[in-house]
C-alpha positions in Angstrom: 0.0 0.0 0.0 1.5 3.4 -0.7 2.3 5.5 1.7 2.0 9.2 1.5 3.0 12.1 4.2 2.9 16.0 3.7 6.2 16.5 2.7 6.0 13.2 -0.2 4.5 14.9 -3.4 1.5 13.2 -5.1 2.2 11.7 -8.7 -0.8 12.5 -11.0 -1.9 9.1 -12.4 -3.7 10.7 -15.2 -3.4 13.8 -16.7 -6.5 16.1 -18.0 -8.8 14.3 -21.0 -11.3 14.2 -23.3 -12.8 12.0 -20.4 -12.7 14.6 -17.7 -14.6 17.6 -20.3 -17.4 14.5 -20.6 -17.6 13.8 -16.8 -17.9 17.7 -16.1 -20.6 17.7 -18.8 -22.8 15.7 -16.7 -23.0 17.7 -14.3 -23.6 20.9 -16.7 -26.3 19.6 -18.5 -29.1 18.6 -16.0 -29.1 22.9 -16.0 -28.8 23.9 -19.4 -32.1 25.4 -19.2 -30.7 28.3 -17.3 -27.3 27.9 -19.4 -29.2 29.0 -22.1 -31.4 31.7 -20.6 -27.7 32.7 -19.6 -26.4 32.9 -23.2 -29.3 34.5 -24.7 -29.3 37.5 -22.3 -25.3 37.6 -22.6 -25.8 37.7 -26.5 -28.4 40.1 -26.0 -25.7 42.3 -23.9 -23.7 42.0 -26.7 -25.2 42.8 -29.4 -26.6 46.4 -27.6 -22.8 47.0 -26.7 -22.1 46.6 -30.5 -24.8 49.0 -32.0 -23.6 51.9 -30.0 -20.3 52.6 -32.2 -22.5 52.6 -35.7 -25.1 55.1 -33.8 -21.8 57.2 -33.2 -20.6 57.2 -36.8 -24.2 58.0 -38.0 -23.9 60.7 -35.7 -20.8 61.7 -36.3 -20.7 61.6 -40.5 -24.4 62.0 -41.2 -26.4 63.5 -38.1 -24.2 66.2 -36.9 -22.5 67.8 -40.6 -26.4 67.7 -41.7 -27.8 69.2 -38.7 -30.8 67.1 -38.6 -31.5 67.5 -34.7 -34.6 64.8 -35.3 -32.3 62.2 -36.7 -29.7 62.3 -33.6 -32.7 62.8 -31.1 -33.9 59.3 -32.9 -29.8 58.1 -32.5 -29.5 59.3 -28.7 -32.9 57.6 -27.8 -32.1 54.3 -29.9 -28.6 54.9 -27.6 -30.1 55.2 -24.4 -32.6 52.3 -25.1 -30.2 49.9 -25.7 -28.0 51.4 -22.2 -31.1 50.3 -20.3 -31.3 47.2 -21.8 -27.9 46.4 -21.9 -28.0 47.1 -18.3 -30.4 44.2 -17.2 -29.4 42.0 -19.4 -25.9 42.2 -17.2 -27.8 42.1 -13.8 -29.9 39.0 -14.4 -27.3 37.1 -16.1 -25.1 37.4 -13.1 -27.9 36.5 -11.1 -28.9 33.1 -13.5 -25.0 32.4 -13.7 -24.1 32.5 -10.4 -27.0 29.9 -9.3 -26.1 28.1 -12.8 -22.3 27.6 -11.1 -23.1 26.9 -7.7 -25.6 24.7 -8.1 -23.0 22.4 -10.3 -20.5 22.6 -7.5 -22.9 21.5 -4.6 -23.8 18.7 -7.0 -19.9 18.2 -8.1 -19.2 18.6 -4.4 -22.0 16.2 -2.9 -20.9 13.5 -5.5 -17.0 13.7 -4.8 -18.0 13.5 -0.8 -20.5 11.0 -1.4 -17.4 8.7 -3.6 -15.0 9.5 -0.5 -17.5 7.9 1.9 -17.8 4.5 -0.1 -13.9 4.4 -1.1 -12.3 1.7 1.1 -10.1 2.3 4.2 -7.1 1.3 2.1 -7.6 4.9 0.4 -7.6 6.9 3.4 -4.2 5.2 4.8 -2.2 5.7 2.0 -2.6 9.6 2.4 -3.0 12.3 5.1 -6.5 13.9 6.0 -5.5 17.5 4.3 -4.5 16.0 0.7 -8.4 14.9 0.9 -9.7 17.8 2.0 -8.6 20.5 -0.2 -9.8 18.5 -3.5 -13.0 18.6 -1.4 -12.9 22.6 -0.4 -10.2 24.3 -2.2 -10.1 22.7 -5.9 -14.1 22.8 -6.2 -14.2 26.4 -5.0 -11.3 27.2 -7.6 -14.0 26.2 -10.3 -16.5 28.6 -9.2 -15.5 31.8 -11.7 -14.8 28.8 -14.2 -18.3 27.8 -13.9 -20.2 30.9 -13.2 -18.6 33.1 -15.9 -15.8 31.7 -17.7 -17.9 29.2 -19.8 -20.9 31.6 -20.9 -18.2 34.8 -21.0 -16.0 32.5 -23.6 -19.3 31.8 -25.8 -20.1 35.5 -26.0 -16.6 36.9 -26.4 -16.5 34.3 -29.3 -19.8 36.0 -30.9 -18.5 39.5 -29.9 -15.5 39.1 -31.8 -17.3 37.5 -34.8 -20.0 40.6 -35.1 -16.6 43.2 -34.5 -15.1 41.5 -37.4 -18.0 41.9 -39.4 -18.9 45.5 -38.5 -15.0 46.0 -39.3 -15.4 44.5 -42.7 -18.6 46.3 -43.3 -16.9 50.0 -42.4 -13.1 49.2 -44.1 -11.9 46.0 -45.8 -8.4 47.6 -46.2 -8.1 48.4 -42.0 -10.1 45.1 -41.0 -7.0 43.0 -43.1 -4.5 44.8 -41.0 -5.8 44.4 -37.8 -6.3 40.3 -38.2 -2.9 40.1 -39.0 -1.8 40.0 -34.9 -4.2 37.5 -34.3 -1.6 34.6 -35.0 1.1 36.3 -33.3 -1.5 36.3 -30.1 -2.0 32.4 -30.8 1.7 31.7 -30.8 2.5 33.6 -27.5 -0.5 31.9 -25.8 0.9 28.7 -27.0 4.4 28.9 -25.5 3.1 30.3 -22.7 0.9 27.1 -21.8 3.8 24.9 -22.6 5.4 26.1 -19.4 2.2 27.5 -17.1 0.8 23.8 -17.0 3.6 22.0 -15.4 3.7 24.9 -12.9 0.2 24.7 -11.9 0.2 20.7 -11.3 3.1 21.5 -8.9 1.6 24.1 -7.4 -1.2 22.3 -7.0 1.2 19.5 -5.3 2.9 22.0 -2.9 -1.0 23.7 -1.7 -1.6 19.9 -0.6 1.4 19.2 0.9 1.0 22.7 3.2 -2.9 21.6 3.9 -1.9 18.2 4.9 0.7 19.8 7.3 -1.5 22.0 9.1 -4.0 19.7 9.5 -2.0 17.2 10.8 -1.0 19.8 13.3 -4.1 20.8 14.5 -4.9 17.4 15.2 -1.3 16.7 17.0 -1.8 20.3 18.9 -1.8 18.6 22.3 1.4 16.6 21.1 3.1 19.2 20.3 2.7 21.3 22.9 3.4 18.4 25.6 7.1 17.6 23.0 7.1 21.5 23.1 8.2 21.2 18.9 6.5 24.6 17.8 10.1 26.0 16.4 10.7 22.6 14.6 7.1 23.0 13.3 7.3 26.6 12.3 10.2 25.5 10.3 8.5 23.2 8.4 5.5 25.6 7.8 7.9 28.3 6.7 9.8 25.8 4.4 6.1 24.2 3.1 4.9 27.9 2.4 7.5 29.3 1.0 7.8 26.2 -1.5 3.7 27.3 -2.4 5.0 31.3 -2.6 7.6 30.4 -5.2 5.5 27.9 -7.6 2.7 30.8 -7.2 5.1 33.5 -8.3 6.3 31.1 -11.1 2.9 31.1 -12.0 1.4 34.5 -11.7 4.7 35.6 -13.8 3.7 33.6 -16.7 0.1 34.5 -16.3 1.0 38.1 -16.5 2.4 37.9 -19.8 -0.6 37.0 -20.9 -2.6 40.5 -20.7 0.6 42.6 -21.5 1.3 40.8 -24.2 -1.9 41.1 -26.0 -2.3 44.9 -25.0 0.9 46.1 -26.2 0.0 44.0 -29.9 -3.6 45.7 -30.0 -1.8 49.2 -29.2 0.7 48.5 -32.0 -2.3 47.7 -34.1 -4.1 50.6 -33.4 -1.3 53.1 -34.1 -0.1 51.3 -37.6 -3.9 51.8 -38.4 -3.4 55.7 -38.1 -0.1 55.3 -39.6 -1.4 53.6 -42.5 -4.6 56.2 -43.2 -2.5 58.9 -42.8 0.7 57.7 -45.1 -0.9 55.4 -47.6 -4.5 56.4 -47.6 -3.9 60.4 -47.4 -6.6 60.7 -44.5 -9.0 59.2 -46.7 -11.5 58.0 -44.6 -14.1 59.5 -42.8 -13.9 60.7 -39.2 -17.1 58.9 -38.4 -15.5 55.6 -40.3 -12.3 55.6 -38.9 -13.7 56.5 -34.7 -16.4 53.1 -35.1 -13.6 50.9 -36.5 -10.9 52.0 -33.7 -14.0 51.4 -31.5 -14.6 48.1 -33.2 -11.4 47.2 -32.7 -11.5 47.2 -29.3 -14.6 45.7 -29.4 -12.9 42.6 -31.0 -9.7 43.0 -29.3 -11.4 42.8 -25.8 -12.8 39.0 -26.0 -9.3 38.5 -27.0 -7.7 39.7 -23.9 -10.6 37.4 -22.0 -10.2 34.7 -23.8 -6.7 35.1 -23.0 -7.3 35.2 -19.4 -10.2 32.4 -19.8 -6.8 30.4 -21.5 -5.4 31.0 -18.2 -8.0 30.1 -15.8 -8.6 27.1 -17.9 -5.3 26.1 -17.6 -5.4 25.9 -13.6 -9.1 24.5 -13.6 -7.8 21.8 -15.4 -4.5 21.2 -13.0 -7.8 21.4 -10.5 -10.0 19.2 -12.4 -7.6 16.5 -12.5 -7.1 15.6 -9.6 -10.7 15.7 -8.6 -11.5 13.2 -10.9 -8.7 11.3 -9.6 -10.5 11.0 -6.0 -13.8 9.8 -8.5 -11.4 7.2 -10.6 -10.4 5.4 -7.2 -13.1 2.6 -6.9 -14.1 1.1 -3.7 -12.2 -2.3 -3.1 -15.0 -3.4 -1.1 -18.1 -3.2 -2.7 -21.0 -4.9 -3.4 -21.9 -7.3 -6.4 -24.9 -8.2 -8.9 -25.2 -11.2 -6.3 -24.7 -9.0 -2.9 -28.0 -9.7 -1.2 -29.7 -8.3 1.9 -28.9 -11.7 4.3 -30.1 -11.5 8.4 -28.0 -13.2 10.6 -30.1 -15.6 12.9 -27.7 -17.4 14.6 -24.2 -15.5 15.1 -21.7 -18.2 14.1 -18.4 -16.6 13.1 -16.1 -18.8 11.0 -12.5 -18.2 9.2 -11.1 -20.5 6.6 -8.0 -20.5 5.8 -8.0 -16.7 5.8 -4.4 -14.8 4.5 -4.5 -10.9 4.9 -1.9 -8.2 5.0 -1.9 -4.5 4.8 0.8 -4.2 2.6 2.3 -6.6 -0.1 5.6 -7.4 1.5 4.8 -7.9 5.2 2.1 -11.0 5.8 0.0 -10.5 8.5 -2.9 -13.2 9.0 -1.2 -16.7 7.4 -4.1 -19.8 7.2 -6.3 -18.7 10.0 -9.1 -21.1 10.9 -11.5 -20.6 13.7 -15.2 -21.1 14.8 -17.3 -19.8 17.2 -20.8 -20.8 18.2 -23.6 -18.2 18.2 -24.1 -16.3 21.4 -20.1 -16.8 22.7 -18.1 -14.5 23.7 -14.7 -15.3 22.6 -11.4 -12.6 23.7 -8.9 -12.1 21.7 -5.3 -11.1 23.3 -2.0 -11.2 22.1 1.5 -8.5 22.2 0.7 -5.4 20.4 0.6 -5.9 16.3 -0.2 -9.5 16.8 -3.5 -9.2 14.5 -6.0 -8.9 17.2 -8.1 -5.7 15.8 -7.1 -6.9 12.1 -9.4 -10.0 13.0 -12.1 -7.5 13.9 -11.6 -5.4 10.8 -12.0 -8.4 8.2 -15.3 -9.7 10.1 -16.9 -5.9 9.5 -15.1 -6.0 5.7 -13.7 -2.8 5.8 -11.3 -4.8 4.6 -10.9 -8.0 2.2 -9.5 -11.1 2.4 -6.6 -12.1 0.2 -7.6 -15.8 0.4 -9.9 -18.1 2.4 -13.2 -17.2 4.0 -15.1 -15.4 6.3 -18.5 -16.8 7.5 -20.8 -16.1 9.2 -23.9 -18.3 9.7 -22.2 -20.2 7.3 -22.2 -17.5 4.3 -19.3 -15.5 3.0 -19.7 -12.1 3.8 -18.8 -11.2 0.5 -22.5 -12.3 -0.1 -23.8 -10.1 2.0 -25.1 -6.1 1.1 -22.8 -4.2 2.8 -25.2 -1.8 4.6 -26.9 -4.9 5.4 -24.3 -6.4 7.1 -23.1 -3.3 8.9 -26.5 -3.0 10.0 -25.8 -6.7 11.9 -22.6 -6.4 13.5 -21.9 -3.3 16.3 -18.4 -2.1 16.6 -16.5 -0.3 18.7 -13.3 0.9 17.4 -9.9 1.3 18.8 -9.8 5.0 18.2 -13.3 6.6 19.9 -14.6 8.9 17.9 -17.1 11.4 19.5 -18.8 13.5 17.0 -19.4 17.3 17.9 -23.3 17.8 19.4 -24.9 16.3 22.3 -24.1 13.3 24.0 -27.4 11.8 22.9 -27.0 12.8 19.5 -23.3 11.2 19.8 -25.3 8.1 21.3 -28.1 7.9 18.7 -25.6 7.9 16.0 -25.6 3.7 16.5 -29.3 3.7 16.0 -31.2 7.1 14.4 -34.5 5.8 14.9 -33.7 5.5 18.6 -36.2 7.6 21.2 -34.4 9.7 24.0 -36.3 6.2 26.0 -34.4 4.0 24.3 -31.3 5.9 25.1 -31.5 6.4 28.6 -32.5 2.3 28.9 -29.5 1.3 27.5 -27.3 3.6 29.6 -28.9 2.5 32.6 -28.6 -0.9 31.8 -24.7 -0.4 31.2 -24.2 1.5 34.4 -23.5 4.6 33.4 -26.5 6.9 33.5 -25.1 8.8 36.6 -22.1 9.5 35.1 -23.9 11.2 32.1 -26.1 12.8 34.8 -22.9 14.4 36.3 -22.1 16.3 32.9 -22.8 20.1 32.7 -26.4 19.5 30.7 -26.7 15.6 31.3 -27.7 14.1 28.3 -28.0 17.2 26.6 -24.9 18.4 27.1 -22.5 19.4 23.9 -20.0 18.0 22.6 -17.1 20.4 20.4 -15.1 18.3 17.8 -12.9 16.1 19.0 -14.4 15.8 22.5 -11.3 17.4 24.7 -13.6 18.0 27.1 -14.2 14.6 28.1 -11.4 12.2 29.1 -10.3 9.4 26.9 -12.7 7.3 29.4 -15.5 9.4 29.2 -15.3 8.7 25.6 -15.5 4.9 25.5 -18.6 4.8 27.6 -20.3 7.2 25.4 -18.8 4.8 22.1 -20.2 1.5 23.9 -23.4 3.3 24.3 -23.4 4.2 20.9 -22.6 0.4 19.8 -25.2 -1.3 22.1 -28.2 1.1 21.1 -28.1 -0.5 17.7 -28.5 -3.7 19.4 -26.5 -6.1 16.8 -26.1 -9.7 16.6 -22.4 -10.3 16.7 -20.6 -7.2 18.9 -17.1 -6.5 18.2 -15.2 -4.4 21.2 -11.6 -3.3 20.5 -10.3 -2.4 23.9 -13.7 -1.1 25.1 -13.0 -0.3 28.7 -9.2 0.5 28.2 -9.1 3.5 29.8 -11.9 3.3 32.4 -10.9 3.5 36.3 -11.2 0.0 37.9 -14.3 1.1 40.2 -16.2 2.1 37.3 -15.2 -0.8 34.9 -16.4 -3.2 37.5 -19.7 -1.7 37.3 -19.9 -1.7 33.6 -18.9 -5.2 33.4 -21.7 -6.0 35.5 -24.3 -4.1 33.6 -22.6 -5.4 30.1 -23.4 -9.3 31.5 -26.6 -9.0 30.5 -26.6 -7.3 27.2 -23.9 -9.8 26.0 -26.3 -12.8 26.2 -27.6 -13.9 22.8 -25.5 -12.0 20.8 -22.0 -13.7 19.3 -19.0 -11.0 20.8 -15.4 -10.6 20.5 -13.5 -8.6 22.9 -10.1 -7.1 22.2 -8.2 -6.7 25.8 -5.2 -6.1 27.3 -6.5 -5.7 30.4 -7.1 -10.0 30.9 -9.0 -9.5 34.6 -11.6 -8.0 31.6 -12.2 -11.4 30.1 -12.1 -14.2 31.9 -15.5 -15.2 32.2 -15.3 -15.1 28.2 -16.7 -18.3 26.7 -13.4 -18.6 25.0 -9.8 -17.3 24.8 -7.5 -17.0 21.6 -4.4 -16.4 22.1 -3.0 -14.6 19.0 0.7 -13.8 17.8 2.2 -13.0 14.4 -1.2 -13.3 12.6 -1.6 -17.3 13.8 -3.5 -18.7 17.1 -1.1 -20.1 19.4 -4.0 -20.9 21.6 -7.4 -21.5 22.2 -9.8 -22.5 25.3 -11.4 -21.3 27.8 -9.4 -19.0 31.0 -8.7 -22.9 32.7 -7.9 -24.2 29.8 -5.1 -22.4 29.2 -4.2 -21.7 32.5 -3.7 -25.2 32.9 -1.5 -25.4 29.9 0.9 -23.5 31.1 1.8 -21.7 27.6 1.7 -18.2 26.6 -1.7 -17.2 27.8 -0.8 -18.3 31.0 2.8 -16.3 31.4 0.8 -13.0 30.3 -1.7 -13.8 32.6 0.6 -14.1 35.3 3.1 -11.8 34.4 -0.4 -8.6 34.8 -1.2 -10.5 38.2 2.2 -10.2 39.4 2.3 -6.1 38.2 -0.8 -5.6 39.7 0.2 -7.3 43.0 3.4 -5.0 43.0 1.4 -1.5 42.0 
């Protein structure tokens, strides 16, 4: 599996395609509807900019040497008519654009976090938090101007420049010639220009993750940090991680400054070898009025090329954007479910392996031909030294990850059978690392079951003990929660995280280290109330702590991914092996604390 930190840059696996224009499509044309209501009033907007110029030549050659006052009262209220139109035109196709590109990033955005929630945990260990978020946040956002002006803009600078060349043609052949002669010399510069502005944005793009992967990680290690005391070592490492984003950006913004000054300085040479040209080869021939609505033409035709320059440029770092969004959408889910997948209840609660081979990684083996079964309703412990493969065991009966060969059963069917929402909804676990979501504690609680009544709740706390602790909080039940729960010690947590699992009241219960950090007084109290609750349901319990599971219906012993031993707590007491010298080894601590 490859591993990736904040300071290891990401290698694109593919680069922007036909592919990626066709994905973004979809998600364009569910709202063409107001794409086109869009185009039609930026057309519109257009075409009212473009009339004004020939009203000012009328005015100028015809109108004002003729002194008909009637004919430039009928110009100046043709020109104010189309000012007021021109003017709403602009207003409500903002207003339809922006909803156009926001509602295609909420959908663009819902899809990508809807994908991230089915992708496998594989994806999420093979890179940090922040390197997630930002195509989430950051590269979506980047699209908005894209999306909301770039695309319509582009389509009407097209047809602006189109009608400016004909009005140009119409007025002067001779002038309109001259003036389309830059337009190759603008194609060249923008072509060299992209051949070194799109390697810069992928990296920059590179580095911006690589800096949010670093400060998240360090808001989440705050606590760390402070207790190490590192916050010069870290500052370093922000200042080297920023400053690598400052110098791609300047890279960047240098080459993307070109663009504009290089275009403006060729339509201000154009313009002056126009005058040139009337004055030295065409002896001031044309009219005053001609020659003002062609310069003013000009520009008109010269402006879309300026923004389509800059539209080049924004296009250019969409894509660099684009690709690796679709990158997060081109990961597919390792575990999913099939054509055959069906919704299966567990009656029972057996729990078999068969020759099951796992590993994280493809060098280190970490399960080798495991084989096990457990009768419904047991409760079977699983202990073993640290990295032995005690919570991998618990993560291959929930499938959050595959096997690489054998089986898991349960009732007798492979899992792989199973939906997996519909074997989720069967099996309660509670995880190593507690999660406790920011609101209430009932809310936190009711996340197990959502259905569950406030009742329900404070039944199942009572029954586990621990309704006077949740009493004692500031607002009892009601009582909230900020991310990350610092408020509440590690213990505090677990409680709340059993709760959560029991609620949902599953067949086979899986506890990682449930009451790891509990205080003895109130662990004897929960494994009273947890007695109870365990009956007819199949449960495996992950301890260290083996005073925890000794009244467990059986004991496996695991180390380097194999069972050295199984039995009940006399069983292998009585054997004298390695379940025994652990056991004895925590009484003989315990009696010298």
């Amino acid at each position: 599996m490859a591993k990736n930190k904040y300071d290891v840059d990401e290698v694109l696996t593919k680069e922007f395609h036909k592919g990626h224009l066709k994905q973004l499509l979809k998600y364009i044309l569910p709202y063409k509807k107001s794409l086109f209501i869009s185009l039609f009033l930026m057309l519109l907007c257009s075409f009212m900019g473009l009339i004004c110029p020939y009203l000012s030549k009328l005015a100028i050659d015809t109108a004002i040497p003729n002194k008909d006052i009637k004919f430039l009262f009928i110009l100046s209220a043709i020109f104010l008519f189309a000012m007021i139109i021109l003017r709403f035109c602009i207003k409500h196709r903002v207003l339809y654009m922006e909803n156009f590109g926001q509602t295609i990033l909420t959908d663009l955005r819902k899809d990508l976090f809807t994908h991230l929630q089915s992708l496998s945990p594989n994806y999420y260990d093979s890179r940090p938090d922040g390197k997630i978020l930002i195509r989430v946040v950051n590269y979506i956002n980047s699209l908005s101007n894209l999306l909301t002006n770039g695309l319509i803009d582009l389509i009407c600078d097209i047809v602006t420049l189109l009608i400016s060349v004909g009005f140009m043609f119409y007025l002067d052949i001779r002038l309109t010639i001259i003036a389309l002669i830059s337009v190759p010399l603008v194609i060249t510069i923008l072509t060299i220009i992209k051949k070194f502005q799109r390697p810069l944005t992928q990296t920059l793009n590179i580095k911006d993750s690589n800096f949010v992967a670093f400060i998240t990680e360090q808001i989440n290690g705050l606590k760390v940090i402070k207790a190490f005391v590192t916050q010069n070592r870290n500052i370093n490492i922000f200042n080297k991680l920023s400053t690598d984003v400052v110098d791609i950006s300047l890279k960047s913004s240098k080459l993307n400054f070109l663009v504009w000054p290089s275009v403006e300085n060729i339509s201000v040479f154009v313009v002056s070898l126009i005058y040139i040209i009337d004055v030295i080869y065409f002896d001031c021939s044309i009219k005053l009025g001609v020659l003002s609505a062609f310069i003013t033409y000009f520009w008109c035709f010269w402006s879309p090329i300026m923004n389509i320059g800059n539209f080049y440029n924004s296009l250019v770092i969409a894509m660099s954007q684009i690709e690796r969004i679709f990158e997060v959408f081109d990961e597919k889910p390792l575990i999913y479910d099939t054509d055959d997948s069906k919704d299966i209840d567990i009656n029972e609660g057996s729990v078999e392996f068969r020759n099951v081979n796992f590993s994280y990684d493809e060098d280190t083996s970490l399960i080798k031909d495991m084989n096990f079964f457990v009768n419904p309703n047991e409760t079977i412990a699983l202990v073993g030294p640290t990295g032995a493969g005690k919570t991998t065991i618990a993560n291959l009966i929930s499938r959050f990850y595959d096997v690489h060969l054998g089986e898991v059963l349960l009732d007798g069917v492979n899992i792989k059978e199973f939906k997996i929402e519909s074997l989720r909804k069967q099996l309660g676990v509670m995880l190593q690392d507690t999660t406790i979501f920011s609101g209430t504690v009932m809310d936190n609680i009711r996340y197990g079951k959502l259905e569950a009544s406030d009742e329900d709740i404070i039944k199942i706390c009572k029954l586990m003990n621990i309704h006077d602790f949740i009493l004692s909080l500031k607002d009892g039940y009601n009582t909230v929660i900020n991310e990350g729960a610092s408020e509440l010690s590690l213990g505090q947590k677990q409680l709340i995280s059993l709760a959560r699992t029991l609620i949902a009241d599953p067949k086979i219960l899986i506890l990682d280290e449930a009451t790891s950090n509990i205080d003895t007084k109130t662990e004897t109290l929960l494994q009273k109330g947890l007695q109870p609750l365990l009956k007819n349901r199949t449960t495996f319990i992950i301890a260290h702590r083996l005073s925890t599971i000794k009244e467990a219906s059986k004991i496996m012993y695991i180390s380097n991914g194999s069972i050295l031993e199984f039995g009940t707590h006399e069983e292998l007491m009585n054997k004298h092996g390695a379940y025994y010298n652990l056991y004895t080894s925590q009484n003989m601590n315990l009696q010298y604390s």
